[in-house]
N, CA, C and O atoms as CSV, one atom per row, in Angstrom:
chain,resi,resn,atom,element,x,y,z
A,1,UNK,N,N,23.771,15.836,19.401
A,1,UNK,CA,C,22.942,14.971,18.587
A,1,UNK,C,C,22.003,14.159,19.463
A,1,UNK,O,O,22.092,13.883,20.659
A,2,UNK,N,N,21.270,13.911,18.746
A,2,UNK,CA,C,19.590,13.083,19.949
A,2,UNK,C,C,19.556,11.932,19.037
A,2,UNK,O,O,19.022,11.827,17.933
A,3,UNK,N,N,20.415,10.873,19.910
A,3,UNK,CA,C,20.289,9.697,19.246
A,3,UNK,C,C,18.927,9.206,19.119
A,3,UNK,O,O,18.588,8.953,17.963
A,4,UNK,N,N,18.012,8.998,20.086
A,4,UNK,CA,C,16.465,8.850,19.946
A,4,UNK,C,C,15.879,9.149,18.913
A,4,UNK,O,O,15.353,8.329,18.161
A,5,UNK,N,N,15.904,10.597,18.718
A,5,UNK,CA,C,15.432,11.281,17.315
A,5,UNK,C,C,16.296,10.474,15.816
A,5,UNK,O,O,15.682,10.022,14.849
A,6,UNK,N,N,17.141,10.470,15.906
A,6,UNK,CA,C,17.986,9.569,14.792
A,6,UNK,C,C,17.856,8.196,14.465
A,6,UNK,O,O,18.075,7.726,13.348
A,7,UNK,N,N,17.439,7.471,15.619
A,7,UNK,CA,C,16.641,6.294,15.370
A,7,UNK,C,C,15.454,6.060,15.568
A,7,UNK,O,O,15.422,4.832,15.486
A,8,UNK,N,N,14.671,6.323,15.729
A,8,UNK,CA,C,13.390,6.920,15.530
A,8,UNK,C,C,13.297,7.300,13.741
A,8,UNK,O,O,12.514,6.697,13.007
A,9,UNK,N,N,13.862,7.955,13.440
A,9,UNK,CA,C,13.614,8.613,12.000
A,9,UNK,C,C,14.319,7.262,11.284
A,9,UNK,O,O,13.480,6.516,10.780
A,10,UNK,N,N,15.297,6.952,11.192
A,10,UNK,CA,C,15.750,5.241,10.585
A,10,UNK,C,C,14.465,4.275,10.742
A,10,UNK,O,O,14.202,3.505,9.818
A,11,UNK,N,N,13.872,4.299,11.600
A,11,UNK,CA,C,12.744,3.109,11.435
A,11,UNK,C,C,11.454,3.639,11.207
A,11,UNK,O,O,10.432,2.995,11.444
A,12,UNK,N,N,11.461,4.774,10.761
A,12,UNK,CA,C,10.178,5.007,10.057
A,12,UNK,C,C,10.627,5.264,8.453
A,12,UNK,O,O,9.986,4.866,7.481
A,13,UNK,N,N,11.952,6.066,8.414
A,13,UNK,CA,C,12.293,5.604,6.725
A,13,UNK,C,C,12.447,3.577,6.264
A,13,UNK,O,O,12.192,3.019,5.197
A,14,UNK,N,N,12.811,3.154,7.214
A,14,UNK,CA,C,12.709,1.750,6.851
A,14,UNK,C,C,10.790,1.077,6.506
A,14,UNK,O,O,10.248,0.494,5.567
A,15,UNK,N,N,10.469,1.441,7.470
A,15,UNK,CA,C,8.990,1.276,7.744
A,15,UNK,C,C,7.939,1.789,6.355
A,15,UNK,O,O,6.780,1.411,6.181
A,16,UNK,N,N,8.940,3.008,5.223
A,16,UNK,CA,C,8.146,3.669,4.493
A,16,UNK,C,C,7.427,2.869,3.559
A,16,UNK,O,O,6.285,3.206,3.248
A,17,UNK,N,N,7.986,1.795,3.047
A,17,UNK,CA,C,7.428,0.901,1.862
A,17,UNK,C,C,6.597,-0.045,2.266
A,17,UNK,O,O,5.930,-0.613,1.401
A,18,UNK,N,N,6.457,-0.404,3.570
A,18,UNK,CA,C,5.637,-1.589,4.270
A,18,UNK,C,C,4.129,-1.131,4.774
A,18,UNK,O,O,3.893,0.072,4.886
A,19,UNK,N,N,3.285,-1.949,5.025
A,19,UNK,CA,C,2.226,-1.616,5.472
A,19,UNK,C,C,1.290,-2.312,6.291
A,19,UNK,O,O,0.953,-3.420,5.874
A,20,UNK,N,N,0.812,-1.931,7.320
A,20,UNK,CA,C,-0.436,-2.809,8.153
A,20,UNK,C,C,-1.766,-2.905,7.297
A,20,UNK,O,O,-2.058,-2.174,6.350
A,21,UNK,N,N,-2.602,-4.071,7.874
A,21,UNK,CA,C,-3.613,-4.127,7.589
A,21,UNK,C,C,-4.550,-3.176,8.575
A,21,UNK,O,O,-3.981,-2.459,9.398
A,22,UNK,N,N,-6.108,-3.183,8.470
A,22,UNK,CA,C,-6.793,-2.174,9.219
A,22,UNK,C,C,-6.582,-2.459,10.832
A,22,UNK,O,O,-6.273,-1.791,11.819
A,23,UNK,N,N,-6.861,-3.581,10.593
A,23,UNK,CA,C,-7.378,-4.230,12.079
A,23,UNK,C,C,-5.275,-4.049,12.888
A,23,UNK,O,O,-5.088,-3.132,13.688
A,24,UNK,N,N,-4.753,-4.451,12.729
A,24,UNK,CA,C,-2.903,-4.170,13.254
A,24,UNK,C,C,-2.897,-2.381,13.031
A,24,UNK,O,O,-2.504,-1.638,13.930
A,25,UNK,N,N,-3.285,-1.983,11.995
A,25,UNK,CA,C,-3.104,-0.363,12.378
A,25,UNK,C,C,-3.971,0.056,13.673
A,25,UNK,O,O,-3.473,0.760,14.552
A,26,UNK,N,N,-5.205,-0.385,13.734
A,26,UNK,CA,C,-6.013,0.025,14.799
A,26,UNK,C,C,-5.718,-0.566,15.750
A,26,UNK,O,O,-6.076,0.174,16.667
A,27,UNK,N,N,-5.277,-1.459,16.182
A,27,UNK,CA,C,-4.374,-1.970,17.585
A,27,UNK,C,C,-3.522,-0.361,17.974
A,27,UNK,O,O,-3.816,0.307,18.965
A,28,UNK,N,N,-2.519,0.009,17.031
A,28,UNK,CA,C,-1.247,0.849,17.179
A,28,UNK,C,C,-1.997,1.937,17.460
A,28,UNK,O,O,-1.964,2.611,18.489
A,29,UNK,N,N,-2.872,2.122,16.225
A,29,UNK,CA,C,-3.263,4.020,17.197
A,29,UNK,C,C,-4.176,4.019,17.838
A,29,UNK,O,O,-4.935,4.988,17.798
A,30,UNK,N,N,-4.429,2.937,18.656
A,30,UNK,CA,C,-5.592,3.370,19.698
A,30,UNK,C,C,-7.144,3.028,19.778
A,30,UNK,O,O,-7.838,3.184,20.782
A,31,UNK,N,N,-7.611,2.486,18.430
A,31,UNK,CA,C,-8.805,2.098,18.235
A,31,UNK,C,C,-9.092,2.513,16.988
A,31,UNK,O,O,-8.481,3.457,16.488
A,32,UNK,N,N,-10.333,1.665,16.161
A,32,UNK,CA,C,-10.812,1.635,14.709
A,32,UNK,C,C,-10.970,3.622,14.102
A,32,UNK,O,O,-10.544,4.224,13.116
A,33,UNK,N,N,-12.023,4.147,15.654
A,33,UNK,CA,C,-12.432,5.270,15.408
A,33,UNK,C,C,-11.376,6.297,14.900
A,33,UNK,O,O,-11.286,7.132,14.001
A,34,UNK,N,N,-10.745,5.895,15.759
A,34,UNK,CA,C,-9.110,7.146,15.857
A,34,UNK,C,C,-8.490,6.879,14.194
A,34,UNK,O,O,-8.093,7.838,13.533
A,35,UNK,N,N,-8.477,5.663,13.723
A,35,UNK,CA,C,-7.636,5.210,12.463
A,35,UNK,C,C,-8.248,5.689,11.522
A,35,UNK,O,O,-7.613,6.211,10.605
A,36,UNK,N,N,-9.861,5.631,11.498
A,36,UNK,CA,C,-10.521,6.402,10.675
A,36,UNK,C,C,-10.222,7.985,10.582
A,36,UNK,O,O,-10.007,8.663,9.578
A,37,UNK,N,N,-10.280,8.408,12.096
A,37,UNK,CA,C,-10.142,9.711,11.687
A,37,UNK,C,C,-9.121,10.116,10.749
A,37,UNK,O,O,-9.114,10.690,9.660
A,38,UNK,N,N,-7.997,9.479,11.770
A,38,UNK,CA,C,-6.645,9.847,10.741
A,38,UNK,C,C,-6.695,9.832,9.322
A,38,UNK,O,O,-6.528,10.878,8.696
A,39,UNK,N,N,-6.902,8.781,8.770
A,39,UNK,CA,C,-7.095,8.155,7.775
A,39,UNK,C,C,-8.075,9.407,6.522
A,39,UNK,O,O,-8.029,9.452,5.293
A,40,UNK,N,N,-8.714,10.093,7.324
A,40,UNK,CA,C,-10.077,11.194,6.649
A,40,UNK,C,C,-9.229,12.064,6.758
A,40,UNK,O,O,-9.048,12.618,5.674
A,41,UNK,N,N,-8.434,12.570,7.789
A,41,UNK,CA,C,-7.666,13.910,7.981
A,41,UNK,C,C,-6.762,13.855,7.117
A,41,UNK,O,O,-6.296,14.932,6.745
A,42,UNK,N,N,-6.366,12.913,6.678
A,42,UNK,CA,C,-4.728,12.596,5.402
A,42,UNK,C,C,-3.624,12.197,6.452
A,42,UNK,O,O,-2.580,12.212,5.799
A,43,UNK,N,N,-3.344,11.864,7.687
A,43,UNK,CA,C,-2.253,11.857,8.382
A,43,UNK,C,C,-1.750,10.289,7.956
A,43,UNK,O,O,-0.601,9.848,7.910
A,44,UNK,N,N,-2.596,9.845,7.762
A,44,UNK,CA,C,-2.242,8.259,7.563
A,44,UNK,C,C,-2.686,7.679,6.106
A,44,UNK,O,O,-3.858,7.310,6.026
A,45,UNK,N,N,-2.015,7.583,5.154
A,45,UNK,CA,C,-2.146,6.981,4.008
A,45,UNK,C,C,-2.532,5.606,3.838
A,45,UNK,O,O,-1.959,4.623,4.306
A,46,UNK,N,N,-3.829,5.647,2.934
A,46,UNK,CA,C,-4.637,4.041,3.261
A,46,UNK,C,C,-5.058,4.158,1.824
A,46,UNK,O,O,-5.389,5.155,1.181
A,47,UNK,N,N,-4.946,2.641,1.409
A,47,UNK,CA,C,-5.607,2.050,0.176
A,47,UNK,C,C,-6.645,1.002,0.360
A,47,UNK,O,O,-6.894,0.766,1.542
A,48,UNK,N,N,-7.155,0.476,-0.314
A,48,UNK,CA,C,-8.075,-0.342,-0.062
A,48,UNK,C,C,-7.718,-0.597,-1.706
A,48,UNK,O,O,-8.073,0.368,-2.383
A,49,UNK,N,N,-7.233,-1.443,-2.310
A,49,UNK,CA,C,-6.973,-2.219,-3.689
A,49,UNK,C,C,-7.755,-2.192,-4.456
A,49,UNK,O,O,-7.793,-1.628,-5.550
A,50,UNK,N,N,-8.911,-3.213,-3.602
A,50,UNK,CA,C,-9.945,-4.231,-4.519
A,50,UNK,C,C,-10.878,-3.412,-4.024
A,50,UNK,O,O,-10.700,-2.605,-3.112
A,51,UNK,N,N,-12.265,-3.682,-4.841
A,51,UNK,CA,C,-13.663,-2.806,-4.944
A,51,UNK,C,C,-14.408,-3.462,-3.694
A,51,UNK,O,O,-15.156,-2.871,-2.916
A,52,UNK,N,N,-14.031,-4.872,-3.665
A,52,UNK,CA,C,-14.887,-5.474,-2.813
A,52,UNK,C,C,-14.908,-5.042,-1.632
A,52,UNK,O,O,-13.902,-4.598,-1.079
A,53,UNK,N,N,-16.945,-5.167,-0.661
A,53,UNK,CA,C,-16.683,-4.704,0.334
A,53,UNK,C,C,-15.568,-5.087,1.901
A,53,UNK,O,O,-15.350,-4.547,2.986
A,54,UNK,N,N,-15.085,-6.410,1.117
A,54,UNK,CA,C,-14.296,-6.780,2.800
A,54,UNK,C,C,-13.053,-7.054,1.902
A,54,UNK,O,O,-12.636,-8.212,1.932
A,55,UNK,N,N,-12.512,-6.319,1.248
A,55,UNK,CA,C,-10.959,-6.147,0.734
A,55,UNK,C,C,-10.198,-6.052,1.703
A,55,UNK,O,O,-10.616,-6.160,2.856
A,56,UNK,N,N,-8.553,-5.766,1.315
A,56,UNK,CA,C,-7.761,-5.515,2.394
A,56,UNK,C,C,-7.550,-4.198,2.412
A,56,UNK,O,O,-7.552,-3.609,1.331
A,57,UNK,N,N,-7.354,-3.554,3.481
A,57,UNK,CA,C,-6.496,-2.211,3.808
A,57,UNK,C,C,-5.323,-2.321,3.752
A,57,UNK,O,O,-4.878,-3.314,4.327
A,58,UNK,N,N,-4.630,-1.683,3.278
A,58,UNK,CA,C,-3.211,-1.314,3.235
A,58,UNK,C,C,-2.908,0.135,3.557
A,58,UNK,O,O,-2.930,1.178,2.903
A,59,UNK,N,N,-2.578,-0.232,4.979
A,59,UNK,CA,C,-1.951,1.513,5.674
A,59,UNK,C,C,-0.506,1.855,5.551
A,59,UNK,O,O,0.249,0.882,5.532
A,60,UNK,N,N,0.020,3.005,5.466
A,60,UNK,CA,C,1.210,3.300,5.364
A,60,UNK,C,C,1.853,2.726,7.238
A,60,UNK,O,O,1.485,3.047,8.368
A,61,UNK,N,N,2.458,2.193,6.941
A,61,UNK,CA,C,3.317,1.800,7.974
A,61,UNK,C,C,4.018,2.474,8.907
A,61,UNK,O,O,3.972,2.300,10.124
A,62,UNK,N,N,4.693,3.279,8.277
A,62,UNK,CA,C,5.875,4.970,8.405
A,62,UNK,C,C,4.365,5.321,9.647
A,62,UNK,O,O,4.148,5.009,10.818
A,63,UNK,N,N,3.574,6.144,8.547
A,63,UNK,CA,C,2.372,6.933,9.206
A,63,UNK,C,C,1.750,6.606,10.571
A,63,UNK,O,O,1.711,7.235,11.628
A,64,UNK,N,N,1.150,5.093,10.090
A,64,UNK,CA,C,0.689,4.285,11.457
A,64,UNK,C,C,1.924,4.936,12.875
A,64,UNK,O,O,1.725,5.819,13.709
A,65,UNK,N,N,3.065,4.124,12.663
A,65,UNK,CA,C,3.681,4.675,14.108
A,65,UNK,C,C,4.186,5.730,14.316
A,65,UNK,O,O,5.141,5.836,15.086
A,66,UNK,N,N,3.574,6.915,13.572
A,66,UNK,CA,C,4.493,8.438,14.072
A,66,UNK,C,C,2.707,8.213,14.962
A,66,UNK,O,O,2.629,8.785,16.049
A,67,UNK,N,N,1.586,7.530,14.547
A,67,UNK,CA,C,0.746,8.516,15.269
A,67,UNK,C,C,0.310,6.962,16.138
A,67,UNK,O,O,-0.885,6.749,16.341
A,68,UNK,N,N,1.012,6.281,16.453
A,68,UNK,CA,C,0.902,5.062,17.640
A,68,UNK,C,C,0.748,5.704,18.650
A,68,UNK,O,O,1.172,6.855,18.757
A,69,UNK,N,N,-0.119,4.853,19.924
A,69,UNK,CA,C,-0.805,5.449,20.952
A,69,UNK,C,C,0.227,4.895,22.559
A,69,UNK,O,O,1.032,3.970,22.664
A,70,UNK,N,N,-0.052,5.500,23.179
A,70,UNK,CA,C,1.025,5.017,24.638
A,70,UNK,C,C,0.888,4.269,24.814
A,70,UNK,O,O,-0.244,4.042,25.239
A,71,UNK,N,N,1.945,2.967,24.679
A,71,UNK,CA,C,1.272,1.786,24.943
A,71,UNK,C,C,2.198,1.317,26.492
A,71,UNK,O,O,2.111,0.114,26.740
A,72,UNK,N,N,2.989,2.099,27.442
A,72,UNK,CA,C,3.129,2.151,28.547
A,72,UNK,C,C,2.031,1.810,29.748
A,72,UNK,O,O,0.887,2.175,29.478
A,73,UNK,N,N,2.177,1.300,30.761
A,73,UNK,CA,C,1.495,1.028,31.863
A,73,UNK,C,C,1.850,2.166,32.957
A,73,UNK,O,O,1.334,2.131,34.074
């Protein structure tokens, strides 16, 4: 058994109902551009609520950190 893999998968099923805003998702994967992409490709599930142009984003949370960027030195 790969404990890593087993917790790893626990905190992204925990993570499933929660969500970042744009600007905290784009910290995690790397920059605005990259979040967009995702975001166009379907990898990352995003709402935007309200019509207005400076509403909030609401990103899937889960999504955001399967595709988080190295944040190692």
């Amino acid at each position: 058994m790969n404990t890593a893999a087993i917790q790893l998968e626990n905190i992204l099923l925990a993570m499933a109902d929660k969500y970042f805003g744009k600007t905290e998702a784009a910290r995690i994967v790397g920059g605005r551009a990259r979040l967009v992409r995702l975001i166009e490709s379907g990898e990352i599930r995003a709402d935007k609520k309200s019509v207005r142009q400076n509403g909030r984003w609401y990103c899937n949370a889960a999504d955001v950190l399967r595709h988080c960027r190295n944040m190692r030195k």
